[in-house]
Phi, psi and omega in degrees: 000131182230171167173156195225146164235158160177172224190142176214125187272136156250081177316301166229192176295327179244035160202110162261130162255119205269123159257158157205132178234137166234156181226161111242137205222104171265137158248155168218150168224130193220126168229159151229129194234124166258113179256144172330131164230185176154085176218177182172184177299170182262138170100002185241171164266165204276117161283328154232156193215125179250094212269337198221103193315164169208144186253082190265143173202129167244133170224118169209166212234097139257140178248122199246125166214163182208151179200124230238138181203126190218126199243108174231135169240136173221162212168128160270135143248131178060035159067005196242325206247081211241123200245096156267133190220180191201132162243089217232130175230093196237139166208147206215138175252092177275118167243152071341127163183141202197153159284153162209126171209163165195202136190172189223138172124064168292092194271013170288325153108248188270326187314317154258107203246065187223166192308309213296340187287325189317153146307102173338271166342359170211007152294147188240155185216138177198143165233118155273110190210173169178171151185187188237153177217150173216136165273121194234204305046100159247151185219126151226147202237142176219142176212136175236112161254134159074021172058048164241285190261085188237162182212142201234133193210123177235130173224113169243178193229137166230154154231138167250157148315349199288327196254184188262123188274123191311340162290357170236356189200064207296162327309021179090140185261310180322316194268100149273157184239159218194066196285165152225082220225138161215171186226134153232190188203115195244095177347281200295348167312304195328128175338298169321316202239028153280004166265336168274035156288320194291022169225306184221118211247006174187138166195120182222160225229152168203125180218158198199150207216082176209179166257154181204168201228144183221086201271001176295141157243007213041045194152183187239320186273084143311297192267015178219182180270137153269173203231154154237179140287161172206109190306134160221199181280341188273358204114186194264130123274174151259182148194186181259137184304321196196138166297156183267198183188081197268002179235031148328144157204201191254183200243141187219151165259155165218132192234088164265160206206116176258145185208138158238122172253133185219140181236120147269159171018091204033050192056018164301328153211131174247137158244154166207139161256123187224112165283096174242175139224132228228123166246107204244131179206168183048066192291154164274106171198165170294150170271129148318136192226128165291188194242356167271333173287343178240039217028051190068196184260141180266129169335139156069335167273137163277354194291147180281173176270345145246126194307150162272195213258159158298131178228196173262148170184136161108142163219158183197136177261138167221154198222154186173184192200143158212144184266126157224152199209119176258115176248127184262099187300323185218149169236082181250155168309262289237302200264205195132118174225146195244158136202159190248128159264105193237123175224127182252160171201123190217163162228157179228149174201140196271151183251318186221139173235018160061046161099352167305134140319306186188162164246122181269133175269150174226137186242109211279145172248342193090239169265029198251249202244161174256108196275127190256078190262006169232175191197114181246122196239181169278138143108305181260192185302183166251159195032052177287123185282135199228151190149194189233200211242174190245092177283016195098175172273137160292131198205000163240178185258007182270001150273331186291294182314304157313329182265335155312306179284003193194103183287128153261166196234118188207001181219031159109329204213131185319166130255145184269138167284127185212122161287040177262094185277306201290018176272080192292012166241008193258164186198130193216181181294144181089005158232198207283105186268177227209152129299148191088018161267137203280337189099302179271032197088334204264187202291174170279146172303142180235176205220146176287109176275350201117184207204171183254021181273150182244147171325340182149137197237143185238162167190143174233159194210137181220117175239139179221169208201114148242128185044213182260006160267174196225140178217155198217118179246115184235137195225120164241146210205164179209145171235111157128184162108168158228147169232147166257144166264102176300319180298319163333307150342295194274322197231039176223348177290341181052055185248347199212169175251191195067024184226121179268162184247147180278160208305292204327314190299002193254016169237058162279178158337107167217161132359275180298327151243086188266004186265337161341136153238013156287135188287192189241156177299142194201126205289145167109148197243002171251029172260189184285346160317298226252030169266250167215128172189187200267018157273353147273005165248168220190146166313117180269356197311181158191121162248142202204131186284111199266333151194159197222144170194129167250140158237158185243167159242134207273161164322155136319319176293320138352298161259004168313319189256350133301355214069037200217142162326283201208135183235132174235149163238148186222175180239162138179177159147167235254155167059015193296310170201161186252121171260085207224160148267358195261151184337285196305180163268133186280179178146143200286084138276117170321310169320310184278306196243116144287164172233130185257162056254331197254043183312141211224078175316064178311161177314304198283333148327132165313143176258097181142187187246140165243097177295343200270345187221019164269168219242121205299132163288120199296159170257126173230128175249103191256142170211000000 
C-alpha cells in the first residue's frame, strides 16, 4: 500500500509553503512444506528418498514514509531582477522487520502442515529487522537577470544513521554537506543574434559545478558489531556478526558539467548537449577478507563466519557526452507526431583503490564452479573482464604432441596429456586449447577480455495523436559492450550428470564428429574447459521495445457525468520484444543496460551480468 498527502499555504502572492508526507508500506507471507517420498521404477529400490518432511514459514513487513516541508519565494524586481529561493526540510524512515520459522520431522506425516506438529530439536526461529533514518536541510538561491543571465547555489546537510554519531566516534560520522553552483547564459536574448530567430530561435549556455552524497550500506548497523546466536549442546550462544568500522562516512561525487541548449527552425527542434566529468570517491563496499582472518567459511557457504567490514575506499572518473534532440515532425488540427532522440557515450576509469592491488569479481553458479570474472585495476575500466583467451578444440595429435613438451597450465597445474576425462588435471582431444602458453608448465597468460561499458547507449520516443486517439512507441537500446553468460556453465559445460544441458551442446566432440568447436565432456567443474575465458561473453548490444501504449480519450460528457474531468482508456506494455546475439536470460543488470546519461559502476557491485540468477525482466500487458 503506498500513498501521498500534500498541501500548499499561500502566504502572500511570493511565499508559499509546499507540505508532504508519503508513504509505503508492504506485507508479504510465504510458507514451503517439502514432504516425505519416495520413488523410482517399479520392481527397484527408490531412487529417490525423502525421510524427513520440513516446514518454512516467513511473514515480514517494511515501512518508508517521508516528510517534507520546502518554504519557496519569488519576486521580480524592477521586470529585471527575478529572485528565487528555497528553504526545505525532509526526513525519511526505512523500517524492516519479519518472522521467519520452521521445523522438520512430522510424525503426523504430510497432512498437517503446521509448526507445532515439527520435532522440537529442528525448530528454527530468526526475526530479521532494522532501519535507516535520514535528515536533510536544504537551501537554494536563483537570481536570473533580464531572462538573460542566472546563477543558482544549493546547498545541503544530510545526516544519516548509517554512520557513527559522535557519541561513538567523535566528531560524528553522520552529517554530511553537500554545495552546488551552476551559471548560465541565454545567448539568443542578446541583441546580436536577433536576425537568426526563424533558424535559430533559443541558445542557451550552461556550465555546473556541484557535489552530491551516498550513505547506502545496505542495512543501517554498519559501523559498529553485531551479535548473532548460536546453537550448541550448551545452550544458544553467541558470536560476532561483523568487523566494525566507526569511521564509515560517507561516499561523495564532484561533477563538473558543460551543456548547451538550442531550438531550430521556429522551435520545431529543440536540442541539448551535455559534457561532464564525474569524480566519484570513498566508495561504500565490503572490504575482501582472506577466510583466515575471518574465521573461516560457514558450513555449506562461501559467506565468511564473520563478515567483513564496510569501508570508504576507491576513487573513479567517469567521463561522457550525452546528446538529446526533440523534433516536432508534423502539426496539424487533426495529427501531430512527435519524437525524442536521446544517445550517450560515457568511459570509466579507476583512479585509486587506496592501496588494493586489484579487485576480483566472482561469480557463484550455485553448485556449479565459482568464476573469477573481472578483474579492476588503477588505470582500467570497472569490471574489466579478465581470463583467458581461446583457441578451439583441440583436435590433431600433433597438438597433443606439443602440449606433452610444452604443458598447458590453466587450473592452477601443468596438464598431462591423458584420455582419462575423469582426470581434472589431464587434457586430450576434444578440450579447450588457450593462449598464452609459456613452454614451460607455468600458467598461461590471461588477457583483459572487455568491459561491460558499451560503445553508446541510445533510446527514441515516437509519439503520435490523431484526433482523439494517442499511440506512444518507446525503443531503448545499447551498442558495444560484453555480457557474461554465467549459465553457460551449468547448462553447456558437460562436467557432470543430473545437470541437463541445452540441445546444441549434444554435438560435442568425439572421433566421429572431430569437426565440433563444443569441447567434449570432462567430470568435474575445476577442469580445463570451465575456467574464464572469451568462450563464455557475448555481445550485449541490444534493441528493445521498451514500451508501447494506444489510447483513446472518451467524449467529455462521459466524464462529465461521473463527475470527472476527463477519461482516457488505454492498451499498452513493457518489454514486448529484444533484438539481441546474446544467449542468456535478458534482465535490468546495471551492467548489461547502462543507464544514462552518467552511468556511474560502483566497487560494491558485481561488476558484470550473473545471468544465470537474475531474474528475466516480465512482458507487462496494461489495460
Amino acid at each position: 500500500m503506498q500513498g501521498s498527502f500534500y498541501g500548499d499555504i499561500l502566504f502572500t502572492k511570493d511565499l508559499t509553503l509546499h507540505s508532504e508526507i508519503d508513504g509505503n508500506f508492504n506485507w508479504s507471507e510465504a510458507k514451503s512444506f517439502l514432504p516425505t517420498y519416495s520413488y523410482g521404477a517399479t520392481g527397484s529400490d527408490p531412487a529417490y528418498v525423502n525421510t524427513l518432511a520440513e516446514l518454512q514459514e516467513y511473514n515480514t513487513w517494511d515501512n518508508f514514509w517521508n516528510w517534507l516541508e520546502h518554504l519557496n519565494y519569488s519576486h521580480t524586481f524592477a521586470d529585471k531582477h527575478a529572485v528565487t529561493a528555497l528553504v526545505g526540510h525532509e526526513v525519511w524512515e526505512s523500517t524492516y522487520d519479519g518472522i521467519q520459522a520452521g521445523t522438520k520431522g512430522f510424525t503426523a506425516g504430510n497432512t498437517l502442515q503446521t509448526l507445532g506438529l515439527g520435532t522440537q530439536a529442528n525448530n528454527t526461529l530468526a526475526e530479521p529487522k532494522g532501519s535507516s533514518v535520514m535528515e536533510s536541510w536544504i537551501a537554494r538561491l536563483i537570481y536570473t537577470y533580464n531572462n538573460k543571465y542566472s546563477i543558482t547555489a544549493t546547498e545541503r546537510r544530510d545526516q544519516s544513521s548509517n554512520f557513527a554519531p559522535a557519541s561513538v566516534a567523535p566528531p560524528g560520522h553522520q552529517i554530511g554537506y553537500f554545495p552546488s553552483v551552476a551559471v548560465s547564459w541565454r545567448i539568443s536574448e542578446e541583441p546580436f543574434m536577433h536576425g537568426l530567430d526563424p533558424v535559430l530561435s533559443n541558445l542557451k549556455l550552461r556550465v555546473g559545478y556541484g557535489t552530491t552524497g551516498q550513505s547506502n550500506t545496505s542495512g543501517g548497523y554498519k559501523y559498529g558489531s553485531s551479535i548473532k546466536p548460536i546453537v550448541t549442546g550448551l545452550g544458544t550462544g553467541f558470536s560476532f556478526n561483523n568487523f566494525n568500522n566507526p569511521n564509515l562516512t560517507w561516499e561523495t561525487a564532484i561533477q563538473t558539467n558543460i551543456g548547451v541548449d538550442f531550438s531550430l527552425l521556429n522551435n520545431r527542434i529543440d536540442a541539448s548537449v551535455d559534457v561532464y566529468d564525474k569524480t566519484s570517491k570513498n566508495f561504500l563496499f565490503q572490504q575482501p577478507l582472506p577466510a583466515f582472518l575471518s574465521g573461516g567459511t560457514a558450513e555449506y557457504s562461501n559467506a565468511a563466519v564473520v563478515q567483513p567490514p564496510w569501508v570508504n575506499a576507491g576513487k573513479i572518473q567517469n567521463k561522457g557526452i550525452e546528446l538529446s534532440i526533440t523534433s516536432r515532425n508534423i502539426e496539424s488540427k487533426n495529427f501531430r507526431w512527435t519524437t525524442n532522440v536521446i544517445l550517450s557515450h560515457y568511459t570509466n576509469k579507476v583512479i585509486s583503490l587506496n592501496g588494493f592491488p586489484a579487485l576480483s569479481g566472482i561469480v557463484s553458479t550455485g553448485f556449479g564452479p565459482q568464476i573469477p570474472a573481472t578483474y579492476t585495476q588503477v588505470g582500467g575500466a570497472i569490471g574489466e573482464f579478465y581470463g583467458y583467451k581461446t583457441e578451439g578444440v583441440i583436435k590433431t595429435t600433433d597438438q597433443l604432441a606439443f602440449l606433452a613438451q610444452h604443458p598447458q597450465n590453466v587450473t592452477g597445474q601443468p596438464l598431462i596429456v591423458s584420455s582419462d576425462r575423469t582426470l581434472s588435471n589431464a587434457i586430450y582431444l576434444g578440450d579447450m586449447l588457450y593462449a598464452g602458453n609459456d613452454g614451460k608448465g607455468g600458467a598461461n597468460k590471461q588477457y583483459a577480455l572487455g568491459n561491460p561499458n558499451p560503445n553508446f547507449t541510445y533510446s527514441f520516443t515516437n509519439n503520435f495523436s490523431y484526433k482523439d486517439f494517442e499511440l506512444s512507441v518507446f525503443f531503448t537500446g545499447v551498442q558495444g559492450g560484453k555480457i557474461l553468460n554465467a549459465v553457460k556453465f551449468q547448462i553447456q559445460g558437460l562436467y557432470g550428470l543430473y545437470q541437463n544441458q541445452l540441445a546444441p551442446t549434444a554435438n560435442f566432440w568425439t572421433p566421429s564428429n572431430p569437426n565440433s568447436n563444443i569441447p567434449a565432456p570432462r567430470s568435474g567443474f575445476g577442469n580445463n574447459n570451465l575456467v574464464m575465458s572469451d568462450r563464455f561473453l557475448e555481445s550485449a548490444s541490444f534493441l528493445r521495445l521498451q514500451n508501447l501504449r494506444l489510447g483513446y480519450n472518451l467524449p467529455s460528457p462521459w466524464a462529465t457525468k461521473v463527475k470527472m474531468r476527463h477519461l482516457k482508456a488505454y492498451v499498452g506494455g513493457q518489454n514486448l520484444f529484444v533484438i539481441t546475439k546474446y544467449q542468456g536470460t535478458r534482465s535490468r543488470s546495471r551492467l548489461a543496460e547502462p543507464e544514462p546519461p552518467a552511468a556511474e559502476y560502483r566497487l560494491r557491485q558485481v561488476s558484470f551480468s550473473e545471468s544465470g540468477h537474475l531474474r528475466p525482466e516480465r512482458r507487462v500487458l496494461k489495460l
